[in-house]
N, C-alpha and C positions, 0 to 999 in steps of 0.2 A: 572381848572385854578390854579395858582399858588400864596400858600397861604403865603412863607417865602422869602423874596429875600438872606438870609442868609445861607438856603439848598440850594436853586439853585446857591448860589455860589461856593456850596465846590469842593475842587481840585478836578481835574483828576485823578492829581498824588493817589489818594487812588485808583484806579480802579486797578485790578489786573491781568487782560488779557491782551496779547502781543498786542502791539502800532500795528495801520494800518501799520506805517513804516516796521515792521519786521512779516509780512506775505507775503506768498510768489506771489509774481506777477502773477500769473495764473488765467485768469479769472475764476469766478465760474458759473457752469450754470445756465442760466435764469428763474427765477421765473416770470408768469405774471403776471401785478402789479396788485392791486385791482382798478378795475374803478373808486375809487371816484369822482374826476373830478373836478367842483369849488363846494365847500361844506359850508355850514355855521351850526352852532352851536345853538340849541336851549337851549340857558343857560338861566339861573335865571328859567326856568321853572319845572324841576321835581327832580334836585340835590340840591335844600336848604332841610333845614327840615320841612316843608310843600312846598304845588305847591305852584308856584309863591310868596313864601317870595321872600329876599332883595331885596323889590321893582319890584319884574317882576310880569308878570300876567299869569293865566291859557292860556293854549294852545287850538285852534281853529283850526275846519278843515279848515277855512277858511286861516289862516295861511301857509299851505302848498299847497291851491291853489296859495297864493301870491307867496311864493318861489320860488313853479315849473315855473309860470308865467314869473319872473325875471330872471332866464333860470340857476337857479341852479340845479345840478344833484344830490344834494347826501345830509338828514343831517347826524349831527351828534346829538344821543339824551341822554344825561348823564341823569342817573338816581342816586338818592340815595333808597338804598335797607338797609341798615343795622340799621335801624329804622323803617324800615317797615318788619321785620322779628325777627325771634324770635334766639335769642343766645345758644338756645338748642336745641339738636334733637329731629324731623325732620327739626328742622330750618323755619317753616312754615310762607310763604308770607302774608303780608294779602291780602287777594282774591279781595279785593275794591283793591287795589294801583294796583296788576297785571293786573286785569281787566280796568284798566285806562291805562296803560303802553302800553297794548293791542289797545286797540282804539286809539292812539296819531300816534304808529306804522302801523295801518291800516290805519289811514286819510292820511299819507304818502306814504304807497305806492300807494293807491289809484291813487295820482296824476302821479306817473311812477318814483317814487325818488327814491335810495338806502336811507336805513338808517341803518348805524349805530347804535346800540344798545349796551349802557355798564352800568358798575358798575362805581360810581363815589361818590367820597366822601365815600367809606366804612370805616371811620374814624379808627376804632379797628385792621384794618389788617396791618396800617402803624406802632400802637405801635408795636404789637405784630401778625408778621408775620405768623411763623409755628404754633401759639395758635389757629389763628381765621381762618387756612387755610380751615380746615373740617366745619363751620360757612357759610363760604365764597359759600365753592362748592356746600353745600347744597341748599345756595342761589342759585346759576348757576345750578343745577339740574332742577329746579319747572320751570325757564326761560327756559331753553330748551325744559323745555316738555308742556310748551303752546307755543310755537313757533318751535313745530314739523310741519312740514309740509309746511313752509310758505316757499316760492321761494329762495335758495341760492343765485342766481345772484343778489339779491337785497337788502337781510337783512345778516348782519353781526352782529357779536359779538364783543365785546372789552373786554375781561376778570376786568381789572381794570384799573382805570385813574390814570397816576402821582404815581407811589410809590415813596415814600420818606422818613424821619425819618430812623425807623427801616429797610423797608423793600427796601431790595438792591441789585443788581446783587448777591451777595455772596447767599441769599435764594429764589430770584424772580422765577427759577422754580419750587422748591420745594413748595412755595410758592401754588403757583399758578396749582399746579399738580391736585389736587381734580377736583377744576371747571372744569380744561380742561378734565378730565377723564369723567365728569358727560356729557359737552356738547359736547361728541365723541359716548356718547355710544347712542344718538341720531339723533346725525349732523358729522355723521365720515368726509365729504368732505368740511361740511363750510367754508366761511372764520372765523377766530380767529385771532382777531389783539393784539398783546403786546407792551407796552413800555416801558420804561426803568426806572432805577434809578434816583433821583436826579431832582423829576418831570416831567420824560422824554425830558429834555432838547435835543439838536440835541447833545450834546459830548456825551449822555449817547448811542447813538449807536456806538460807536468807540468799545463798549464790551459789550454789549447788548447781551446775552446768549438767544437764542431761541431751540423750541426743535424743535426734527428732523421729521417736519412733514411740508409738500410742502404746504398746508393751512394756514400754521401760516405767518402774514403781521406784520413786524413794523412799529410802529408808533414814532414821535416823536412831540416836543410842539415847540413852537417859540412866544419869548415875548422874540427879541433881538434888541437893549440894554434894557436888564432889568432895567435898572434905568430912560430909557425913558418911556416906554410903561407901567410902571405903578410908574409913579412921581405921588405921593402925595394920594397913594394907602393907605385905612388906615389898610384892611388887611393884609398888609403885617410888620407892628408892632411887632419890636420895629425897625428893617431895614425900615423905609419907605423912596420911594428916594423923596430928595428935588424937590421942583415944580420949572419948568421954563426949565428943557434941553430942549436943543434943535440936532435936529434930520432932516440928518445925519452929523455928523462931519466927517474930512477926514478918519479918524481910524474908524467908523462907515462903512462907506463905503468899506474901505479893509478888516474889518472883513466878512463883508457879503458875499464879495466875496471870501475869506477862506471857510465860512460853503455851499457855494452854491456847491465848490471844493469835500468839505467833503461828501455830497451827491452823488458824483460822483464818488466819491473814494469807496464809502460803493457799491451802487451796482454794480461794477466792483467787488469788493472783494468778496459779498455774492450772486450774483444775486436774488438777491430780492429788490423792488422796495419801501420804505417805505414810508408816506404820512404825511404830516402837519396836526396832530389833531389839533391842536390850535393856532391861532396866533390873536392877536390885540392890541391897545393901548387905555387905559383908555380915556374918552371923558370927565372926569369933570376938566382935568386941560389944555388937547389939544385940540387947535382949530379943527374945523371939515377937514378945509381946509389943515391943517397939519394931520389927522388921513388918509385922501386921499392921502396925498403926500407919507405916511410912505406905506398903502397896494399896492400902484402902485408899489413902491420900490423893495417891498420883493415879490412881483407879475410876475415882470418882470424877476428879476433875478435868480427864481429860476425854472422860466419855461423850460428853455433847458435841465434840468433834466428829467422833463416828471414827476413830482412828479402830485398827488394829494394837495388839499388846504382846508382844515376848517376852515373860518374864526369863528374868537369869537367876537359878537354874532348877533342873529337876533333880539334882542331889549334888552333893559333895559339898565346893563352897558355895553360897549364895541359896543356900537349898530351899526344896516345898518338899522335898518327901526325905525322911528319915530311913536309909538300907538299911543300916545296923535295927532299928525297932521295928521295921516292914510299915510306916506306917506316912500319912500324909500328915507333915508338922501342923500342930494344932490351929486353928485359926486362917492359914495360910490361902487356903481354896478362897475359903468365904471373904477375905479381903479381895479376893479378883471376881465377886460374885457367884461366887461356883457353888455348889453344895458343900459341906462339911464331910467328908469323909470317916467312917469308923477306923 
């Protein structure tokens, strides 16, 4: 998620690769897309720094019988790794958090889900990029080589969530070159999803540098308007947006329809298909009946792309399912098409 409204707002204009405008009009060949499909987010569960801090709770197999149930295809499971590993070589996991990490990812496929699997919050690679890249990939080596073996069509990799601060198209392959060398020299065909600068906002694909390899999926986040979807966010300090927007305004709505464009522009340009890692709006300042009106919104409009969708989250903040009431927040499904849940 996104931790600064003041990074996610910096210009464009500092990106340094030629505008969509001035590439040339020839379609590029198709990449096909990763299945995701409607996806939701197990947040607050394995990226604080313990399970279930800020307020979420330990993950249950019975959790992803609920999901599959409610007819999602796909999660997404952010992990934090660089507190549970050591900042020198071999870089060594602790074998409790892998061996947990393992079992969350086995109760999932269990039920017949794709899951996404990444690095999230590896707080040191955003200071310092090319310092902590060889940290990183040694991290991504030990993941690869306990998740040899397990079915491609269903478990993916996400190298890292959100670069930001330091780390930004100018170094994000270099960056990021170790991991992907360590999980090729195990998983040569997997998918490997990347995303971009600037919290992977959707402009950060307008120059999103990937390498040259048919495996590699972008990814991108959506928390648009940012000043709506997390009004009175206290994370996001010393920018926190006033509480009370209201959502969509008329300029609300023509932008959405510019970024839906945008998506259709990208894969005409790169043929590849990229997917909504993230998208929600905070529940402690919007009503629920407004969190429904907002995912039907960006639901509806950005289907004719054929994208994939990860909503944020399956409980805690940004929820669709209520723990305390055991039940799936009313409306919530059926704004993402799903069935309505009892």
């Amino acid at each position: 998620m996104k931790r600064s409204m003041f990074a996610a707002l910096l210009p464009v204009a500092a990106m340094t690769l030629a505008p969509i405008s001035a590439v040339a009009a020839q379609p590029a060949p198709a990449t096909k897309p990763l299945p995701v499909g409607t996806c939701i987010n197990m947040g607050n569960t394995l990226e604080p720094q313990t399970e279930g801090a800020w307020g979420g709770q330990p993950a249950r197999k019975a959790d992803f019988e609920r999901i599959k149930a409610a007819g999602f295809d796909t999660i997404r499971l952010p992990v934090r790794w660089h507190n549970k590993s050591s900042d020198k070589p071999p870089y060594t996991v602790d074998p409790k958090w892998m061996d947990r990490v393992q079992q969350i990812v086995d109760w999932a496929l269990a039920e017949d889900l794709n899951v996404i699997l990444n690095s999230h919050h590896f707080d040191p690679i955003h200071d310092d990029p090319l310092g902590v890249a060889a940290w990183h990939g040694g991290v991504w080596k030990q993941i690869a080589a306990r998740f040899a073996g397990y079915p491609e069509d269903t478990l993916w990799f996400e190298l890292e969530n959100e670069p930001h601060k330091n780390f930004t198209h100018a170094n994000l392959l270099e960056t990021l070159a170790p991991s992907l060398k360590e999980v090729r020299a195990l998983h040569p065909t997997r998918a490997v999803i990347i995303g971009g600068e600037n919290w992977s906002g959707i402009k950060s694909l307008e120059t999103l540098p990937l390498p040259e390899d048919p495996n590699i999926h972008p990814t991108f986040h959506y928390y648009d308007p940012f000043s709506y979807t997390h009004q009175g966010a206290e994370w996001t300090a010393p920018d926190i947006p006033p509480v009370g927007r209201a959502f969509p305004t008329t300029e609300d709505a023509a932008q959405l329809a510019r970024d839906v464009a945008s998506i259709q522009t990208y894969i005409a340009r790169t043929g590849k298909t990229p997917f909504m890692g993230e998208v929600g709006a905070f529940d402690r300042h919007i009503p629920l009946a407004d969190r429904v009106k907002y995912h039907r919104m960006i639901t509806d409009a950005f289907a004719p792309t054929g994208i994939g969708v990860c909503v944020w989250a399956y409980t805690n903040t940004f929820p669709f399912y209520d723990s305390d009431k055991r039940r799936w927040l009313p409306g919530m499904l059926g704004a993402l098409g799903l069935k309505e849940q009892n």
